[in-house]
C-alpha positions as CSV (number, residue, x, y, z in Angstrom):
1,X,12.4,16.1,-26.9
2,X,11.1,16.9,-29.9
3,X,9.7,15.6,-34.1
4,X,13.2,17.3,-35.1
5,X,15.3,14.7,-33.0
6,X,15.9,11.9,-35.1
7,X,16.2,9.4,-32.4
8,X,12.3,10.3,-31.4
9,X,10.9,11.4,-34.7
10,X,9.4,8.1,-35.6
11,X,7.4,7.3,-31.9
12,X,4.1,5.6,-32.4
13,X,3.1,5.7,-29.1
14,X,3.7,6.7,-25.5
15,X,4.0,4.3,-22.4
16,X,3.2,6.5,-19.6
17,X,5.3,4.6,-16.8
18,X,2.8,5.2,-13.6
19,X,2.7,2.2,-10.8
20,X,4.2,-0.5,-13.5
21,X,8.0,0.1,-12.7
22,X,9.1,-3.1,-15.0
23,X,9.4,-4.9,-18.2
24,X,8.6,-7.9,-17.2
25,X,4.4,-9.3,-17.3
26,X,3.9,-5.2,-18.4
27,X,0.9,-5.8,-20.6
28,X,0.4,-1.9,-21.0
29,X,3.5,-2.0,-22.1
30,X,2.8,-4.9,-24.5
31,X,-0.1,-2.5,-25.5
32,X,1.9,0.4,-26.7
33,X,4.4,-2.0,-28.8
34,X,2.1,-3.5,-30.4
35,X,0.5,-0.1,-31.5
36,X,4.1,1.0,-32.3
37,X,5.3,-1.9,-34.8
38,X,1.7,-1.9,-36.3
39,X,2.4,2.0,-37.0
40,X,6.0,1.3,-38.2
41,X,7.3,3.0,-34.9
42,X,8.5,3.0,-31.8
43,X,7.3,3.5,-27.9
44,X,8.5,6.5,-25.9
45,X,8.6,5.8,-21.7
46,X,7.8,8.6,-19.5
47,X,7.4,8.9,-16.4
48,X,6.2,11.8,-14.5
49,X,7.3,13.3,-11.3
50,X,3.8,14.4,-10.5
51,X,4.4,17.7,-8.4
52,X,0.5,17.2,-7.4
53,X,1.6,14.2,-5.5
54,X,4.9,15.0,-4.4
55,X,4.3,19.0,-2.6
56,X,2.4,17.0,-0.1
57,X,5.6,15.0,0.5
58,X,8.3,15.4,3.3
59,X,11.6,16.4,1.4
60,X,13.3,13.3,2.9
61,X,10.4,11.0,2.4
62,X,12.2,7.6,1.8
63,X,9.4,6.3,-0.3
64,X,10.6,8.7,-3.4
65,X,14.1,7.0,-2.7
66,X,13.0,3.8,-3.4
67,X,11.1,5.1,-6.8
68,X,14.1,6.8,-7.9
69,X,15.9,3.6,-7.3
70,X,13.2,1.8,-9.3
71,X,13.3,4.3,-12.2
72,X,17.1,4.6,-12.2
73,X,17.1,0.5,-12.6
74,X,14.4,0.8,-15.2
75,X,16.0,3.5,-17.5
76,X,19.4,0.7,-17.4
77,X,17.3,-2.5,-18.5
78,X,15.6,0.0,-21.5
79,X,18.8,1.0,-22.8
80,X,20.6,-2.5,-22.1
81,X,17.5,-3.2,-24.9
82,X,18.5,-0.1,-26.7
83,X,15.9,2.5,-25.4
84,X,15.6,4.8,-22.8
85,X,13.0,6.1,-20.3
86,X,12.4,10.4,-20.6
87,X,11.7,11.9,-17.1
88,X,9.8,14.7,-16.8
89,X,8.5,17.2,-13.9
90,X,5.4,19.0,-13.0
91,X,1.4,18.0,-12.9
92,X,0.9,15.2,-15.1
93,X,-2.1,16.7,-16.7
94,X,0.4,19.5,-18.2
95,X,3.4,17.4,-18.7
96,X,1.9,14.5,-20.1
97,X,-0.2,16.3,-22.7
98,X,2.9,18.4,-23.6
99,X,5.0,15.4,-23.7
100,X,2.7,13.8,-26.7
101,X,2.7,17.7,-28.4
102,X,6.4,17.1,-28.8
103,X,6.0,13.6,-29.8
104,X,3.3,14.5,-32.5
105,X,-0.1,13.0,-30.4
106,X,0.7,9.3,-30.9
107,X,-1.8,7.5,-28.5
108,X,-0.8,7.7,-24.8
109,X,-1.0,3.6,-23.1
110,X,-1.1,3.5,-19.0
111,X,-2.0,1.1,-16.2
112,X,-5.2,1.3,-14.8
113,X,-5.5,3.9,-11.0
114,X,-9.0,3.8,-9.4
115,X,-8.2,6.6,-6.6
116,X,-10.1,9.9,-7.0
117,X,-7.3,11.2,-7.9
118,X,-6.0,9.5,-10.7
119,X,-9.8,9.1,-12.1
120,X,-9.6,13.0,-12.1
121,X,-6.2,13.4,-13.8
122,X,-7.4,10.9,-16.2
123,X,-10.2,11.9,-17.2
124,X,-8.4,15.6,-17.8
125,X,-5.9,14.1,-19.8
126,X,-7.3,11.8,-21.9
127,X,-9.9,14.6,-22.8
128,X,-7.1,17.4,-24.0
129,X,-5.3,14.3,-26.0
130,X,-9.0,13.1,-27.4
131,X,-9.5,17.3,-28.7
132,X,-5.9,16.5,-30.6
133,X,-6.7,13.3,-32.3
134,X,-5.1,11.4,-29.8
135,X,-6.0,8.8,-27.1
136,X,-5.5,7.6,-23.5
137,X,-5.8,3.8,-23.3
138,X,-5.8,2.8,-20.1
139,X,-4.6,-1.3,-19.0
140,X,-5.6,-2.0,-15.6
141,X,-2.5,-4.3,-15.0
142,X,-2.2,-4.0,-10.9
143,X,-4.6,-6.8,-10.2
144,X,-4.6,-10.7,-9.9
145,X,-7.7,-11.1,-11.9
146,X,-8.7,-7.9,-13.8
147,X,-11.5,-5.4,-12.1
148,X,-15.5,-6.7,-12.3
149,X,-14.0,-10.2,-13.7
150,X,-15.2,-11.1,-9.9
151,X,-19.3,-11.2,-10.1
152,X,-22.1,-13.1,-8.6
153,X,-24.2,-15.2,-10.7
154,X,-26.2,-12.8,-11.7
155,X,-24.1,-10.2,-12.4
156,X,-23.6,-8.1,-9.7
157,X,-20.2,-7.8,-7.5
158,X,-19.6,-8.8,-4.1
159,X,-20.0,-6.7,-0.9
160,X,-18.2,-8.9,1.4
161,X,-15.1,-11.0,0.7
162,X,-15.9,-14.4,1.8
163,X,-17.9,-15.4,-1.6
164,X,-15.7,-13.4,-3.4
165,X,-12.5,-15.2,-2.3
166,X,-14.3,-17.9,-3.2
167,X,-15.1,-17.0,-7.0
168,X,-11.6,-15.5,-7.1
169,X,-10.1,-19.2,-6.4
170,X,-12.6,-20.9,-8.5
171,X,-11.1,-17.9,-11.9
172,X,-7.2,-19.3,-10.5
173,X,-8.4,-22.2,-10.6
174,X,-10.5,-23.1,-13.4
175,X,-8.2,-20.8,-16.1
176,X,-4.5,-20.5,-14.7
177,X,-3.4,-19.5,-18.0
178,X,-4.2,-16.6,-16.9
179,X,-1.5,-16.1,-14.1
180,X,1.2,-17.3,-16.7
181,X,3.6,-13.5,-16.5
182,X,4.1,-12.2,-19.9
183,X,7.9,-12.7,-20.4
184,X,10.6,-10.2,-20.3
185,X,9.8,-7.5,-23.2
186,X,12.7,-7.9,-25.8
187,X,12.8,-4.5,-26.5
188,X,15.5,-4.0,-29.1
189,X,15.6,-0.3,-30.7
190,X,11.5,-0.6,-29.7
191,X,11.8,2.0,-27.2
192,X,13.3,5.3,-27.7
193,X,16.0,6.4,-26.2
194,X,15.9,8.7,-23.0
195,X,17.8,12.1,-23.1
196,X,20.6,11.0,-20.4
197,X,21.1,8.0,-18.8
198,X,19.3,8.2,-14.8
199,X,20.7,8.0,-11.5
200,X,19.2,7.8,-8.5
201,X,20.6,10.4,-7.1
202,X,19.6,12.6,-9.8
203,X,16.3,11.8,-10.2
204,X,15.6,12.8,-6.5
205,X,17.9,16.4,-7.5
206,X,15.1,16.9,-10.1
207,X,12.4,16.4,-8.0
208,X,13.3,18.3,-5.3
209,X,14.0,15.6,-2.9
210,X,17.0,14.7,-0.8
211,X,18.5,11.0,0.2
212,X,17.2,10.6,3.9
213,X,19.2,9.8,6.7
214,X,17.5,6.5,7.4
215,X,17.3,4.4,3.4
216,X,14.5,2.4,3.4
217,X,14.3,-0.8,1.6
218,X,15.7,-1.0,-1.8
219,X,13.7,-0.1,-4.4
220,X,13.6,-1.8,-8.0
221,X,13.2,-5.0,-9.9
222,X,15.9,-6.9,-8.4
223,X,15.6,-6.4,-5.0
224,X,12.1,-7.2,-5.7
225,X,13.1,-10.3,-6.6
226,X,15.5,-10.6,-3.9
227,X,12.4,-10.2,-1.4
228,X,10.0,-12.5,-2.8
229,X,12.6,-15.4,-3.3
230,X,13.7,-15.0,0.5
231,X,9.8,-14.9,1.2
232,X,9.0,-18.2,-0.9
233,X,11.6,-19.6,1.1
234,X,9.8,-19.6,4.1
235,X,6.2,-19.8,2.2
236,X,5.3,-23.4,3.8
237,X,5.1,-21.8,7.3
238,X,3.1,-18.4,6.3
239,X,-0.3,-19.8,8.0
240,X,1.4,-20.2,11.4
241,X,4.0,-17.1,11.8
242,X,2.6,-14.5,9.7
243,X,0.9,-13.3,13.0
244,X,3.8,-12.9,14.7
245,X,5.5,-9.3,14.9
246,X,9.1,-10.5,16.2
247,X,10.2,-12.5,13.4
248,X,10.2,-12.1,9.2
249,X,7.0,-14.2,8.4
250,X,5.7,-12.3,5.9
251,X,6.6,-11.3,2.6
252,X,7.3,-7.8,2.8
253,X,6.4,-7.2,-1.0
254,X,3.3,-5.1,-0.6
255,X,5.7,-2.1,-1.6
256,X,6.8,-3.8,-4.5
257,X,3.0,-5.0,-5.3
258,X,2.5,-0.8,-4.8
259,X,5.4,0.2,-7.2
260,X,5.1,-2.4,-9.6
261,X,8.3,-3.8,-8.9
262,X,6.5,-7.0,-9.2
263,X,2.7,-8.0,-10.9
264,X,0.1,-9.2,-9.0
265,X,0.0,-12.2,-11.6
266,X,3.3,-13.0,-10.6
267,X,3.1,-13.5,-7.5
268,X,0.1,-15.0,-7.6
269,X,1.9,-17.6,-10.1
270,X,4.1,-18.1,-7.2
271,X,1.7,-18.9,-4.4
272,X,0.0,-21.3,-7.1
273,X,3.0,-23.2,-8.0
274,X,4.5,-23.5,-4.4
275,X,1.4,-25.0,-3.5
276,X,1.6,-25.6,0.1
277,X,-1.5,-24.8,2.5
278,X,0.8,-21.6,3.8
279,X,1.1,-20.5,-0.3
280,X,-2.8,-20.9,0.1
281,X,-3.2,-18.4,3.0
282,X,-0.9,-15.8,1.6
283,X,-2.4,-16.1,-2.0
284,X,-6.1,-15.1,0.2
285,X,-4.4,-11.9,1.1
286,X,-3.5,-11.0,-2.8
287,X,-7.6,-11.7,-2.6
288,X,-8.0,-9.4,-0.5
289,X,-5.4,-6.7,-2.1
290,X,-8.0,-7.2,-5.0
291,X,-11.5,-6.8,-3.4
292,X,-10.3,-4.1,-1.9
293,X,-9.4,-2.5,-5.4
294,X,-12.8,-3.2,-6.6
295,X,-14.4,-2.0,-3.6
296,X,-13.0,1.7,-3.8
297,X,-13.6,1.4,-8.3
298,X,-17.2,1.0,-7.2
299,X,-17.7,2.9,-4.3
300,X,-15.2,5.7,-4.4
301,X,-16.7,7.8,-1.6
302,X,-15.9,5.0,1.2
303,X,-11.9,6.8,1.0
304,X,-13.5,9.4,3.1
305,X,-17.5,8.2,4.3
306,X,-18.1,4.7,5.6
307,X,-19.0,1.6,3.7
308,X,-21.7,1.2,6.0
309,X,-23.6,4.1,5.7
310,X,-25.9,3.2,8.6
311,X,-22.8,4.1,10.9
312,X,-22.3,7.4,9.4
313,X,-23.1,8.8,12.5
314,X,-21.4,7.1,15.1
315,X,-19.6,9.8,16.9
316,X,-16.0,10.4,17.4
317,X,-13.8,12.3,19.9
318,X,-12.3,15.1,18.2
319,X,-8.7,15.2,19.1
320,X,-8.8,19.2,17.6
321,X,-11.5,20.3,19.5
322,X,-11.1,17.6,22.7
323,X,-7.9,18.5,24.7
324,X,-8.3,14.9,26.4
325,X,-8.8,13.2,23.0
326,X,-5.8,15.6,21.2
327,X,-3.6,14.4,24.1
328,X,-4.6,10.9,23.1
329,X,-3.8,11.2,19.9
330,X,-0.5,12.5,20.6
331,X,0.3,9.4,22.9
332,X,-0.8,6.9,20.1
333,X,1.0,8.5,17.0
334,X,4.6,8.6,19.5
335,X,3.9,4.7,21.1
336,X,3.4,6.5,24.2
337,X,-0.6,5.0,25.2
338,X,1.1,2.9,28.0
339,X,-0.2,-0.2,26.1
340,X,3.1,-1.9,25.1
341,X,1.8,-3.8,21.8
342,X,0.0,-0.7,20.2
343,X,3.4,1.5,21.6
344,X,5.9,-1.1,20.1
345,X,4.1,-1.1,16.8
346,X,3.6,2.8,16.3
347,X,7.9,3.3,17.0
348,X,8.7,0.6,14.6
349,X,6.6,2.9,11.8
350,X,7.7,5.9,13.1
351,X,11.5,4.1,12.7
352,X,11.3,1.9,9.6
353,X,8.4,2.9,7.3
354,X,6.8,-0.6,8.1
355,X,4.4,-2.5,10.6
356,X,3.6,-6.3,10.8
357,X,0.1,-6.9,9.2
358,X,-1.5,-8.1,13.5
359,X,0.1,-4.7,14.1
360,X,-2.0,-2.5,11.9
361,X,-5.6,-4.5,13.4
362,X,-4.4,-4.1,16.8
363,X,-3.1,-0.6,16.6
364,X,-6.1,0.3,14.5
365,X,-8.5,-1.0,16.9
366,X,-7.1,0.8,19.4
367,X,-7.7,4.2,18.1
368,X,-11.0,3.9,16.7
369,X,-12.2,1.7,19.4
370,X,-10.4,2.5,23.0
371,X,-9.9,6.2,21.7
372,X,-12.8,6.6,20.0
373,X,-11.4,8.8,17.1
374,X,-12.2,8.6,13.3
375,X,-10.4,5.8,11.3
376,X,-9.7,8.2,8.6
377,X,-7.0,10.4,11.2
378,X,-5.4,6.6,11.5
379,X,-5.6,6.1,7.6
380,X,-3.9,9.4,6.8
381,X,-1.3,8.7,9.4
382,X,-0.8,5.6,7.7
383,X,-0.2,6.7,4.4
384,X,2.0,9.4,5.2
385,X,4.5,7.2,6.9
386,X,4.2,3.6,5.7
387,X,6.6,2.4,2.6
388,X,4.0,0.2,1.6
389,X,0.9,2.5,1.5
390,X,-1.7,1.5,-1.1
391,X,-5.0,3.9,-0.8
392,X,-7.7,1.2,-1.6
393,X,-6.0,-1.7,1.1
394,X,-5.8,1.4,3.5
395,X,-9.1,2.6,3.6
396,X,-10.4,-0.9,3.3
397,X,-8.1,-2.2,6.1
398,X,-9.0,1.0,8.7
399,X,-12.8,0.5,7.7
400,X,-13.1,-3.1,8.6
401,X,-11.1,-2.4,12.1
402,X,-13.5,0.3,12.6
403,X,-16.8,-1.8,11.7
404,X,-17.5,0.6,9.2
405,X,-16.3,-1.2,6.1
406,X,-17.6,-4.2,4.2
407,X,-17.8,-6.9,7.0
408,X,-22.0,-7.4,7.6
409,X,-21.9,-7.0,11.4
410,X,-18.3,-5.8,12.5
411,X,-19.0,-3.1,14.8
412,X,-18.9,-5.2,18.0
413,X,-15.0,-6.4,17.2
414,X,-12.8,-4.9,19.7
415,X,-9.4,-5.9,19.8
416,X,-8.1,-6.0,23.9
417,X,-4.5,-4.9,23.0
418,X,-3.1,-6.8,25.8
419,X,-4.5,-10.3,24.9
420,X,-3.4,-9.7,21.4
421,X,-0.1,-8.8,22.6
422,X,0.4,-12.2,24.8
423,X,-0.8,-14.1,21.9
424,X,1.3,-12.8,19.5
425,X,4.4,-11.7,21.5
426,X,4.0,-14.4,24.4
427,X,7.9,-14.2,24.9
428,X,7.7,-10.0,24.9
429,X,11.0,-9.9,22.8
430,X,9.5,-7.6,19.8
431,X,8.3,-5.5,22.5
432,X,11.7,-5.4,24.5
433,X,12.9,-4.2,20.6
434,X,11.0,-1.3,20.3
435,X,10.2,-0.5,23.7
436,X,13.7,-0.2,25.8
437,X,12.4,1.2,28.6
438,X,10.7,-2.6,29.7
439,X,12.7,-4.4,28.4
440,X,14.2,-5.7,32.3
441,X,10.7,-6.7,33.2
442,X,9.6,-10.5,33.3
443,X,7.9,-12.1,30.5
444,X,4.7,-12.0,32.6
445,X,4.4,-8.6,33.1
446,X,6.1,-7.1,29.6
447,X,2.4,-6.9,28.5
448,X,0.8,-4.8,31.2
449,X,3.5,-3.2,33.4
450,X,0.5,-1.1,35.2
451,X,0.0,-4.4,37.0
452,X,3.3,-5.6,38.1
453,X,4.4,-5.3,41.8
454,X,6.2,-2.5,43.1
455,X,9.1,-4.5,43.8
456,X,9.0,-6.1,40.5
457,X,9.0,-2.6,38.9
458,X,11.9,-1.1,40.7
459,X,13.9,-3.8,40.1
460,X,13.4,-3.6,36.4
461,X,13.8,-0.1,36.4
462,X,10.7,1.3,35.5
463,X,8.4,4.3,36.9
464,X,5.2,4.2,35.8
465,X,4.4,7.7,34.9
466,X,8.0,8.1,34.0
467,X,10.3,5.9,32.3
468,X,7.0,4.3,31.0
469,X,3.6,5.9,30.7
470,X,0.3,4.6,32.4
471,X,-2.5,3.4,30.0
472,X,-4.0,6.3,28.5
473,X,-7.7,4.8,28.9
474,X,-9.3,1.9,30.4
475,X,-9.6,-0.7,27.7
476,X,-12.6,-2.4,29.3
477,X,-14.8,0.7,29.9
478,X,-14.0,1.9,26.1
479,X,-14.7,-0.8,25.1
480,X,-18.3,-1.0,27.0
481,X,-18.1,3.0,25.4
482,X,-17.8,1.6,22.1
483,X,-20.3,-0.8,22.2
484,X,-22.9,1.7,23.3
485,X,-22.0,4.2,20.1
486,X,-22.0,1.8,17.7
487,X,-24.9,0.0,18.9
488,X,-27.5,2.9,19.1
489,X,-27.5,2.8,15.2
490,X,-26.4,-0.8,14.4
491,X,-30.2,-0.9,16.2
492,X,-31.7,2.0,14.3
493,X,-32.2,3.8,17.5
């Protein structure tokens, strides 16, 4: 692209398509036409296929499936409305300064990213276009209710989430208007046209990726759409089954929430208008999607150092230097601990890209708790296999199951994996799912096969040690371990 093309000579700004894959409630977008028509021009969409991010990435990783899907269905509803989205390659510092050198510096407009990363890039951009008479405006469009609109009376934000869910509802509440989605931008010869038309398949050529053998869920606006309509379906009941592993009780549209398949503001508006005491509980975890944004814009060093800094030292087991605690962590990332919840939970990541919400707190609390090893080995596991990963509701979720995070006195909550899993899987069928190797053995020892009879296990099948492997650790003397780490500084001693 270039000034001499006359189907790009007249852009007035750039909409630099990040995590906002959509037309619709897009107020960046909204941004950067508004600019245009008040300059007599149009808006150029690019996106950029950041090869910072993406070398870290497994060739086959299905979450760049599901963006290419998103980007391919994007490009078609911009030139259904006569433009286009450009697609370019390489770190976006270099490509997207480049990008507005071709387009004549017209002010760059993108959604809002508070992870170190994207502060950096940012900050490196918007710098190089500033030295060129240009400007980064940044919308930060990926929350319910926009960052440090949450305060305290006087001011200050929240540490801990109870108050703020509160002052959250009473925002919803008191000013709806503001979750009414911006409609459908009726781009008509407002955008300008992309170089070719996109496909899937070759936006993952470009990028250097490959379609892996096992698709994940679709990507895109529709089946967006698609997921949250199936999910308000069965909104009513949310409070009672969304604990419950073995059946769809939850919405699954945290990847589209990620992507910006969806807004915030729109599913929020959803919640609102279903209205139902099960709407209420789910729209308390788009709360907590938010504090958790805010947390890591105002303390960005809890990604790596804990929220509660007097339990910077608790120590861990380190599974490189530990061959007992390396042989532990081995069993946990494979579903091999012995412990049938935590095992039936890691294989359904390691096979689908997803775990059940209960699954991530028990699992979670296993490893920092009955392993003893650092949340942040459980967070980067996390994000490099989960569909949905989101770096601020990662940290924040590992840190709280830790005790480390923004709860006031957490340390002493420790999960006993097999009381969670009769609670939660009383029948053992989501455990007979993912864990085949049980599956014969009654309901009332599925949860701790270590304890049924001998006669019970040979007629199911199973060798302990074998077929099945025993518990790694003890749960109650880690635990009793636990308590005695984290309570040597929780006292100051």
């Amino acid at each position: 692209m270039d000034r001499s093309d006359p189907a790009t000579s007249d852009v007035a700004a750039i909409w630099w398509v990040r995590r906002d894959l959509r037309l619709q409630d897009n107020r960046t977008l909204l941004a950067a036409l508004d600019h245009a028509r008040s300059n007599s021009g149009r808006v150029a969409a690019v996106f950029v296929l950041d090869t910072n991010i993406l070398s870290g990435l497994a060739r086959d990783d299905r979450r760049m499936t599901i963006i290419a899907e998103g980007l391919a269905e994007l490009d078609r509803d911009l030139r259904e409305r006569g433009g286009g989205l450009h697609l370019v390659a390489g770190p976006a510092e270099a490509m997207i300064p480049e990008f507005a050198r071709s387009c004549g510096f017209p002010p760059v407009f993108a959604g809002g990213d508070f992870e170190p990363y994207g502060l950096q890039r940012d900050e490196r951009v918007g710098a190089f276009l500033e030295q060129n008479g240009s400007l980064l405006e940044i919308h930060h469009d990926h929350m319910v209710v926009a960052p440090a609109t949450v305060r305290k009376g006087d001011g200050s934000p929240y540490r801990v989430f109870t108050p703020f869910h509160r002052a959250w509802l009473a925002l919803l509440e008191g000013g709806r208007k503001s979750l009414e989605p911006v409609k459908s931008i009726p781009v008509t010869k407002e955008v300008a046209p992309g170089p070719i038309e996109l496909t899937t398949e070759g936006i993952l050529d470009q990028a250097g990726f490959r379609v892996p053998a096992r698709k994940g869920p679709a990507g895109g606006r529709t089946a967006a759409k698609e997921r949250l309509s199936r999910f308000l379906s069965i909104m009513a009941g949310y409070g009672e089954t969304r604990d419950l592993p073995g059946i769809e009780g939850t919405s699954r549209i945290a990847m589209d929430l990620r992507f910006g398949f969806l807004s915030a503001r729109e599913a929020a508006k959803t919640a609102t208008e279903e209205g139902s005491p099960g709407a209420g509980k789910w729209l308390s975890e788009l709360c907590w999607r938010d504090f958790y944004q805010e947390v890591l814009r105002l303390h960005p060093t809890t990604v790596d150092e804990p929220f509660q800094q007097r339990l910077a030292r608790v120590v861990w087991d380190d599974p490189d230097a530990d061959p007992i605690a390396g042989s532990r962590w081995l069993a946990w990332t494979e579903g091999r601990t012995g412990y049938p919840f935590v095992d039936a939970a890691m294989r359904e990541l390691s096979a689908t890209g997803w775990m059940h919400n209960r699954a991530r707190m028990v699992v979670a609390s296993f490893l920092t708790k009955d392993l003893h090893i650092h949340w942040k080995r459980g967070e980067r596991w996390f994000a490099r296999h989960l569909l949905d990963i989101e770096l601020a509701s990662n940290v924040g979720g590992w840190q709280w199951s830790a005790g480390t995070g923004t709860d006031a006195q957490p340390w002493f909550r420790v999960f006993h994996p097999v009381e969670q899993s009769k609670r939660w899987d009383p029948s053992g069928d989501w455990i007979r799912r993912w864990c085949p190797q049980i599956k014969a053995l009654p309901d009332r020892w599925i949860h701790e096969p270590w304890k049924a009879p001998a006669a019970v296990l040979a007629a199911a099948g199973v060798r302990l040690g074998q077929e099945w492997p025993k518990p790694v650790v003890d749960h109650a003397v880690e635990r009793k371990e636990t308590l005695e780490r984290f309570g040597r500084l929780a006292r100051g001693a």
